[in-house]
C-alpha positions in Angstrom: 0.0 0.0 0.0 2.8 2.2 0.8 4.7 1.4 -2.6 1.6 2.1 -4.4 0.9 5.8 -2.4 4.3 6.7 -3.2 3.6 5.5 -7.0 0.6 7.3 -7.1 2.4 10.6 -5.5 5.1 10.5 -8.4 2.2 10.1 -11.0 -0.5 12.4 -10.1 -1.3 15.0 -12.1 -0.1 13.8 -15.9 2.5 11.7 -17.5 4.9 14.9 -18.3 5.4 14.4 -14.2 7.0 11.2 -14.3 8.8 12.9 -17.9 9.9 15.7 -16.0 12.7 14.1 -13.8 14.2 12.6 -17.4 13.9 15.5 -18.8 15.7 17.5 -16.5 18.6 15.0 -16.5 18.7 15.0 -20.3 19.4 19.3 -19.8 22.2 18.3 -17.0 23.8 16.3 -19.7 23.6 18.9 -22.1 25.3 21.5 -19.5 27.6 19.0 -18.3 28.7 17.6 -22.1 29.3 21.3 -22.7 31.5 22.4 -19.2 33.0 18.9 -19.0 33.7 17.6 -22.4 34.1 21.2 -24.5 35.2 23.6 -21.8 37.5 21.1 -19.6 38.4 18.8 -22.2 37.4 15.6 -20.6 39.7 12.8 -20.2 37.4 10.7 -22.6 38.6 13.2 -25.6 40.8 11.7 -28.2 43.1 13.7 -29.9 40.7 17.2 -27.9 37.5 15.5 -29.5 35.1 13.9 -27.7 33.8 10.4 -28.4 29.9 10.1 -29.6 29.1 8.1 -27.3 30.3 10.8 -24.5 26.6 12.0 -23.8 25.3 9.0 -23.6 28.2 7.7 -20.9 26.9 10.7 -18.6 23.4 10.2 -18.9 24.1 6.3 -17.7 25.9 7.3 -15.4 24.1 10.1 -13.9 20.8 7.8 -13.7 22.6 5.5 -11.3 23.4 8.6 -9.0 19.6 9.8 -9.2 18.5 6.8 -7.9 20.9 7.1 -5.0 20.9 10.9 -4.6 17.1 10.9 -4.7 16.5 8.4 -2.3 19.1 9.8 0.2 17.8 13.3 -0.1 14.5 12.4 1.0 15.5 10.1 3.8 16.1 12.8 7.0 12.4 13.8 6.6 11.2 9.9 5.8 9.9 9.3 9.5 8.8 13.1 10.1 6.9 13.1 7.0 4.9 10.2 7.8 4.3 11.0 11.7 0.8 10.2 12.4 1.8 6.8 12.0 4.4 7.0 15.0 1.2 8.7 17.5 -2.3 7.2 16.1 -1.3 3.1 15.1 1.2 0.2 15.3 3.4 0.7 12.2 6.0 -1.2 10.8 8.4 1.9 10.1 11.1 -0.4 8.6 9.1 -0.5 5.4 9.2 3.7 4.5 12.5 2.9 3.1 11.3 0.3 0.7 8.4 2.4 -0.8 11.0 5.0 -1.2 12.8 3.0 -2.6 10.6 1.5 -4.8 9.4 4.9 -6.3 13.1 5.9 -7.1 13.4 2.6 -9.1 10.4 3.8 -11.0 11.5 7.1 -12.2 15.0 5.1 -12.8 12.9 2.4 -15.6 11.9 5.1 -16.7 15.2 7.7 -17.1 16.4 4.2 -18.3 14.1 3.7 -20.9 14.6 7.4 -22.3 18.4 6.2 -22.5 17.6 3.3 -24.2 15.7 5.1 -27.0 18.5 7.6 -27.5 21.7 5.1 -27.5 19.4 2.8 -30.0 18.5 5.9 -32.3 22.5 7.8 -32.2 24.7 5.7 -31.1 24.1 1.3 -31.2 21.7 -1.3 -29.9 22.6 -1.9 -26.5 24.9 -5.1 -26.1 23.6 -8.5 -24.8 25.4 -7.6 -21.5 23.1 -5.1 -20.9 20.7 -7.5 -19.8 23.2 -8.2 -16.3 21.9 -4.4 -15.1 19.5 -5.2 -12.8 22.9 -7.8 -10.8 25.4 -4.8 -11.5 22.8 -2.2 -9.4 21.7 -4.8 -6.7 24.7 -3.3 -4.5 23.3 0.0 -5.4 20.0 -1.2 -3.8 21.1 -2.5 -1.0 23.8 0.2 0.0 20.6 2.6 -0.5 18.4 0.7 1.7 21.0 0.6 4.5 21.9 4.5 4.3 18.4 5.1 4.4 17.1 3.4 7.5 20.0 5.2 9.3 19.4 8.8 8.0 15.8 8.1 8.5 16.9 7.2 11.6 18.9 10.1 12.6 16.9 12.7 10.7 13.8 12.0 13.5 16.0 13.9 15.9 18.6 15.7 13.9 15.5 17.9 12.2 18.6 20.2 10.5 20.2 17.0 9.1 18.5 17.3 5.5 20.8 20.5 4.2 24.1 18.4 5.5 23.1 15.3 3.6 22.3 17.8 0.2 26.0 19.2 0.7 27.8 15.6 0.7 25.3 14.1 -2.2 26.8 17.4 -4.4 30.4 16.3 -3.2 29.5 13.0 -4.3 28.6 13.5 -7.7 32.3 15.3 -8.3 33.9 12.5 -6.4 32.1 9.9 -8.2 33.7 8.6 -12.3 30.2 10.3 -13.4 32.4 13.4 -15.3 35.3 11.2 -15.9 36.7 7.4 -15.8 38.3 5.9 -13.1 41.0 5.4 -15.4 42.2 9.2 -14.9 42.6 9.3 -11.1 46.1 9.0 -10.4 46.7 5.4 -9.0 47.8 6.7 -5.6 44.3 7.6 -5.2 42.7 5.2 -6.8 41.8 3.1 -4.2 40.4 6.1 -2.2 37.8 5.8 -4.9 37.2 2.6 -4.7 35.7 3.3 -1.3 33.1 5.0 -2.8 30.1 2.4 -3.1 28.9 4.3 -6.4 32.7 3.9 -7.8 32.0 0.3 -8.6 28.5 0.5 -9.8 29.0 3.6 -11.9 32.0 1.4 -13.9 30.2 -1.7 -14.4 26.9 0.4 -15.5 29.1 1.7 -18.0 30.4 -1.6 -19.4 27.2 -3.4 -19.5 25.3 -1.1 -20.9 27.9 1.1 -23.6 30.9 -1.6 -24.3 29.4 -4.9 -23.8 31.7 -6.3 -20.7 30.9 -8.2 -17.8 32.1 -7.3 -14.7 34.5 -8.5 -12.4 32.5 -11.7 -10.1 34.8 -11.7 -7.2 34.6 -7.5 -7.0 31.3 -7.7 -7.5 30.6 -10.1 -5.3 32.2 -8.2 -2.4 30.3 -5.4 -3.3 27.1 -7.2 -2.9 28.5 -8.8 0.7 29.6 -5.5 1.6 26.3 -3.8 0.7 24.0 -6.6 2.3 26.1 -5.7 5.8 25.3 -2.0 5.2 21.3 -3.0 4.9 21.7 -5.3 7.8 23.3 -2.6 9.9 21.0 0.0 9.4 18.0 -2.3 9.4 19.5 -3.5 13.0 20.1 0.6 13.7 16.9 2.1 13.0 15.2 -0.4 15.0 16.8 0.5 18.4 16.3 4.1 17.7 12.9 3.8 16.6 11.8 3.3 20.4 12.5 7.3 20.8 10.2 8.5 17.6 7.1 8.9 19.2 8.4 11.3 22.7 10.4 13.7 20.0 7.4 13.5 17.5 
């Protein structure tokens, strides 16, 4: 019930709604392709020109971090925004995350399916490999889901919490391979990177979908351990501080 309320939020008023997200990303990638690839002369240009398919690596690229970003931006006020639950019934608060989540993976199909129209029409058919996206984001979910329950967590007492989480999403994107590959950080801080859960995802996004490579199993594998311990953390965190939501609400 929750998933479809948070479904029916996204959708009410016309289709252009659910459009308007992808369209607004589509103008990023403009901007970006422009300040990135002209201006700063991107690490992806050969020879100062920049590959076709350059526009079409951001847009992938920046869809993976819209499905984290949005998620995390809304998930200080998750609890507060729903706090006639906490005083009138017995809720299951563990389950606001999920319905977030679930309407972020929506407006991800569908940023995804606008990518899929424009890499088909200007640049190739996707590759077969393309078909291992939903594997290559499950860290991506499960990271989400973790990071969630613990700023949903802290954002029922921290009420100023939601501008600090919008500053370190915008560090994110710049700290992300979104603007450039991994390939062009110097190897001394390479691994840095690589701490970043978004790192991985973002690179194997980008070889499923645009050059037809599978990832790395053992990596990825990690990844997904590693991500399933975040979820389980902040599954195991919310619920002792849930106990506290209904004296500061």
């Amino acid at each position: 019930m929750l998933v479809r309320h948070e479904l029916a939020r996204r959708c009410h008023g016309a289709l252009l709604k659910l459009l308007g997200s992808s369209v607004y990303l589509l103008f990023m990638v403009a901007v970006y392709t422009f300040v990135f690839g002209v201006v700063l002369k991107s690490n992806w240009s050969v020879d100062g020109t920049l590959p076709f398919s350059f526009p079409l690596t951001l847009f992938i690229s920046l869809i993976v971090f819209s499905l984290f970003s949005e998620c995390i931006a809304r998930s200080p006020q998750l609890v507060l925004a729903h706090s006639y639950y906490v005083k009138r019934i017995v809720f299951p608060f563990e389950v606001l995350p999920l319905a977030l989540l679930a309407g972020g993976a929506l407006q991800f199909l569908i940023n995804l399916c606008a990518w899929l129209i424009l890499c088909a029409l200007f640049f190739q058919i996707p590759p077969l490999s393309s078909l291992l996206l939903p594997l290559v984001i499950l860290p991506l979910l499960l990271f989400t889901l973790g990071v969630s329950w613990i700023l949903a967590s802290l954002g029922t007492y921290l009420r100023n919490l939601g501008p600090l989480v919008g500053v370190l999403l915008t560090a994110l994107l710049f700290l992300s391979p979104i603007f450039y590959p991994i390939e062009a950080v110097p190897e001394s801080w390479r691994d840095l990177m690589y701490l970043n859960p978004l790192t991985l995802v973002i690179e194997n996004t980008r070889q499923v979908m645009l050059w037809g490579r599978l990832p790395d199993l053992s990596t990825w594998s990690l990844s997904v351990l590693a991500s399933a311990g975040v979820a389980w953390f902040g599954l195991v965190f919310f619920q002792r501080a849930r106990g506290g939501f209904a004296d500061v609400l």
